[in-house]
C-alpha positions in Angstrom: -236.7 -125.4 -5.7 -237.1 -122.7 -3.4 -235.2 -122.2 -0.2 -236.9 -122.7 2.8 -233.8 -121.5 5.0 -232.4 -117.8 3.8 -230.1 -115.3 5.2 -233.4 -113.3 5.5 -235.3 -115.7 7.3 -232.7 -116.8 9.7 -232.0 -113.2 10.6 -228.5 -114.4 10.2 -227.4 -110.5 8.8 -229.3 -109.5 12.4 -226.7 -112.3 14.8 -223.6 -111.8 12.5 -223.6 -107.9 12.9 -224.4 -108.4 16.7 -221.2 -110.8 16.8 -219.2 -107.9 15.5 -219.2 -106.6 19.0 -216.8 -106.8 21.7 -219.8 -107.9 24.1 -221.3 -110.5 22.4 -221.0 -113.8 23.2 -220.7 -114.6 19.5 -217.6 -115.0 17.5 -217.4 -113.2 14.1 -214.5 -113.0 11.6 -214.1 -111.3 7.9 -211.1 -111.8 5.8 -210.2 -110.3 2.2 -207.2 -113.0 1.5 -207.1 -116.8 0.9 -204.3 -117.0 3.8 -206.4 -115.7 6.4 -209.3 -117.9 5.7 -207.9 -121.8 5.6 -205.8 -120.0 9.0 -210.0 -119.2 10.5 -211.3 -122.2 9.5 -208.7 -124.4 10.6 -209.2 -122.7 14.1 -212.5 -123.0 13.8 -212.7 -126.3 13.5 -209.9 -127.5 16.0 -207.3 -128.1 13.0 -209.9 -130.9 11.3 -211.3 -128.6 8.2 -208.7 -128.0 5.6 -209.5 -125.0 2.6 -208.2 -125.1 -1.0 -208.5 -123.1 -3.5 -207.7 -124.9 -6.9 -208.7 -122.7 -9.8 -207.2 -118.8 -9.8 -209.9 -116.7 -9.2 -211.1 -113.4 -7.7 -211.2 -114.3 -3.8 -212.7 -111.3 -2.4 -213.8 -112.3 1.2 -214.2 -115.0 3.5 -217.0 -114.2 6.2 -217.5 -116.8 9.6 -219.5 -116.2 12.7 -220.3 -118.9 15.2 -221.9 -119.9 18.6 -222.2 -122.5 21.0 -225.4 -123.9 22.9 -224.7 -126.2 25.3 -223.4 -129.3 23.2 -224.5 -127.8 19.7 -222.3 -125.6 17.6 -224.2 -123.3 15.0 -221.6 -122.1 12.3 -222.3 -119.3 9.4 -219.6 -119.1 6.4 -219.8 -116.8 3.3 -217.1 -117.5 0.3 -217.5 -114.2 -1.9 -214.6 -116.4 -4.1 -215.1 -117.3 -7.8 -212.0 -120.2 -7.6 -213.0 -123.7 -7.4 -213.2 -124.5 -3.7 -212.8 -127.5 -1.5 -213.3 -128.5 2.2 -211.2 -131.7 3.8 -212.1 -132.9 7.0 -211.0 -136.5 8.2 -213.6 -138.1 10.7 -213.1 -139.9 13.8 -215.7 -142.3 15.0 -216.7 -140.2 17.9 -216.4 -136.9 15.7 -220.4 -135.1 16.0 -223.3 -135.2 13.2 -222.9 -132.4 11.2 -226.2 -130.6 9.3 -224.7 -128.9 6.5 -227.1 -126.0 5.4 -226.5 -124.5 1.9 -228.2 -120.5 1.7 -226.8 -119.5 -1.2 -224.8 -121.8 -3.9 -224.9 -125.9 -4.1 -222.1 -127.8 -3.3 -220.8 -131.1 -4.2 -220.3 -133.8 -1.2 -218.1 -136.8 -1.2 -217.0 -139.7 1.5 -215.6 -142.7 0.1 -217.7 -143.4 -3.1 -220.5 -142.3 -2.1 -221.4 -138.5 -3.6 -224.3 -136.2 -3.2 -224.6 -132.6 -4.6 -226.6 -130.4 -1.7 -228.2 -126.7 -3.2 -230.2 -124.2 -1.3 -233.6 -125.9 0.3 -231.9 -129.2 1.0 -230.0 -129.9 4.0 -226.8 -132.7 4.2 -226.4 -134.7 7.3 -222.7 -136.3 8.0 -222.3 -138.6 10.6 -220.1 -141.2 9.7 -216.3 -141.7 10.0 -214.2 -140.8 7.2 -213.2 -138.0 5.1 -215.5 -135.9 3.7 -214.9 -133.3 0.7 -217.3 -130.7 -0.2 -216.5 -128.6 -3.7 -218.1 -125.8 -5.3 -217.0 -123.0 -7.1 -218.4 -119.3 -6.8 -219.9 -117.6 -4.0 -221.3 -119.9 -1.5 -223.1 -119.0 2.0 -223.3 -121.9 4.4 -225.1 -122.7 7.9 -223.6 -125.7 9.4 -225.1 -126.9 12.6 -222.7 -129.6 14.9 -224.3 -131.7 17.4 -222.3 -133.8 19.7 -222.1 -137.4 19.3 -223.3 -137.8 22.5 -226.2 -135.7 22.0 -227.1 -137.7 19.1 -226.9 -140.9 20.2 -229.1 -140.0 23.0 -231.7 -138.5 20.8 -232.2 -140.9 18.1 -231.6 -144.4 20.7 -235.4 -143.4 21.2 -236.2 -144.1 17.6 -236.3 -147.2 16.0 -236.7 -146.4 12.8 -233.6 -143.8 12.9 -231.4 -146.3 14.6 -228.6 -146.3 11.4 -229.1 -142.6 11.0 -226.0 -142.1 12.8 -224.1 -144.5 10.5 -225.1 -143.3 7.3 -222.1 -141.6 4.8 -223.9 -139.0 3.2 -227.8 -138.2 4.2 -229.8 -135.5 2.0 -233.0 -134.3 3.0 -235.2 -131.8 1.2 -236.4 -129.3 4.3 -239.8 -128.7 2.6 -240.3 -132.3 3.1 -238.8 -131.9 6.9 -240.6 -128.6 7.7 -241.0 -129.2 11.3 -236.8 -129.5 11.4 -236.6 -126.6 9.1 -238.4 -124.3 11.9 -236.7 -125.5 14.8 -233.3 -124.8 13.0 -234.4 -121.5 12.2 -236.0 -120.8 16.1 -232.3 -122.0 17.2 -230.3 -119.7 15.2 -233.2 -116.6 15.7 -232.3 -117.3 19.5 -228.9 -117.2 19.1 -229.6 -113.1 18.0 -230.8 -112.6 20.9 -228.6 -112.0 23.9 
């Protein structure tokens, strides 16, 4: 399947070298040790995004750049890590939708019994309360996209047919299918580049 998001096409090497900067209004972080990443992404996430490592491999860096638009959050991580990896986060019922983007790697998904493995040209949606896992093992690149609950709700009230979409454990959609949505995630992030 081919992506229909990249790195490339995103201009996400463009925003996370413009986040490096003191200026910026971005945020950008690089790590070379396992310590330092679970520490980022806790922080990142507000202490609700735990980070294993299970499997002894070479870690070599952990990369994270983020920005905020009003009540969306638009999130870039990079695992250059050959371990088998794992994500935790516990959801709370008012916790936002989350659009979990893979760019490079697939990654397994899990919340409650239901599970889902997500690769490059697909995009996961998690809204519902629980705990989700993701695992994968070797490098992974990541675009994840939070949109507040309230946000949400307000959007998709308007559509019937997308009334339990907010409800849902694990949702995977194939963005060739959802091209419209692929673009306007890609015109978001592109206008994050730009100051």
């Amino acid at each position: 399947m081919e992506p229909v998001l990249t790195i490339d096409k995103l201009g996400l090497t463009n925003w996370i070298a413009t986040a490096s900067s003191p200026d910026s209004r971005h945020a950008h972080f690089v790590a070379a040790d396992l310590p330092a990443a679970r520490q980022r992404i806790l922080e990142v996430s507000q202490g609700k995004c735990r980070f294993t490592v299970s499997d002894s491999g070479p870690f070599l860096q952990f990369r994270e750049a983020h920005a905020h638009a009003g009540q969306l959050a638009i999130k870039f991580f990079s695992w250059d890590c050959f371990g088998k990896c794992e994500t935790s986060v516990n959801r709370s019922p008012g916790h936002q939708i989350n659009l979990h983007i893979p760019l490079k790697g697939g990654f397994e998904a899990q919340q409650g019994r239901e599970s889902v493995f997500v690769e490059p040209g697909q995009l996961l949606v998690v809204s519902s309360p629980g705990t989700v896992r993701r695992r994968w093992e070797g490098p992974c690149d990541l675009l994840n996209v939070s949109i507040s609950r309230k946000l949400a709700v307000s959007v998709f009230s308007h559509l019937p047919e997308a009334s339990g979409f907010l409800s849902l454990p694990l949702v995977v959609l194939d963005l060739a299918q959802h091209a419209t949505f692929a673009r306007f995630i890609e015109t978001m992030v592109q206008d994050l580049g730009r100051e």
